[in-house]
N, C-alpha and C positions, 0 to 999 in steps of 0.2 A: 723219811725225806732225806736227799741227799743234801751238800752244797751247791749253791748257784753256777750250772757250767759242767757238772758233772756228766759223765755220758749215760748215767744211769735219769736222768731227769727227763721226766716227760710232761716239764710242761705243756708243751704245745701240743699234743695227745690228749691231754687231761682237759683243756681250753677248748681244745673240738668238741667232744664227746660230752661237754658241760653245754656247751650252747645247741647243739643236736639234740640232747636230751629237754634241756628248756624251750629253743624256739620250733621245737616239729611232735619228736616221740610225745611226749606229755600230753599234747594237746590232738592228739589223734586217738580215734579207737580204731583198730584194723581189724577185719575180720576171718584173715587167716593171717599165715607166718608169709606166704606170696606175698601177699596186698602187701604188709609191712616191709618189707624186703624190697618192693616196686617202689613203695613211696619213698624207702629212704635214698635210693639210688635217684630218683630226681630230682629230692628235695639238695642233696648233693653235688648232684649234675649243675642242674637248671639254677640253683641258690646261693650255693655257698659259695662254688671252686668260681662259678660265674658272676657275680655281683657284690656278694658282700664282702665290703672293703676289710681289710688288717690292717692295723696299727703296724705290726711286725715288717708289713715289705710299701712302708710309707702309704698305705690308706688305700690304695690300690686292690683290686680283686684279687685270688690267685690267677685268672687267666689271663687279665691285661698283666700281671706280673711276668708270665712265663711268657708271651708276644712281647711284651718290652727288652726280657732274654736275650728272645730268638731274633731280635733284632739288632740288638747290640751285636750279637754274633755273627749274623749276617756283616752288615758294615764291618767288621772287624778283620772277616776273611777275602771284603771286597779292596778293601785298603791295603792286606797283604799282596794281594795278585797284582 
């Protein structure tokens, strides 16, 4: 384990792959390496990046996080022009 801040630290890798592993992988059985590969990419899609909030970017999804972005950026370059 590094110091806190280091570029070697992967908490926020470790935090995914922790809750991935507890709220989906564990509680599935797949019956091929497909089927698991399918489910993890929508449990992903449709789960994670889309609804469930983080602490990290104020409680927010990642995808209203990255719309609130690209919003900000938008007004930003509308205010430029």
């Amino acid at each position: 384990m590094g110091r806190t801040g280091v570029c070697w630290d992967n908490a926020a890798a470790e935090s995914f792959w922790s809750t991935f592993k507890n709220e989906y992988y564990h509680r599935h059985v797949f019956p091929t390496i497909d089927a698991a590969r399918r489910g993890a990419y929508t449990w992903i899609d449709a789960w994670y990046n889309a609804r469930r909030r983080h602490s990290a970017i104020g409680y927010l999804s990642p995808l209203q996080y990255e719309h609130q972005l690209a919003d900000q950026a938008t007004q930003t370059v509308h205010q430029a022009a």
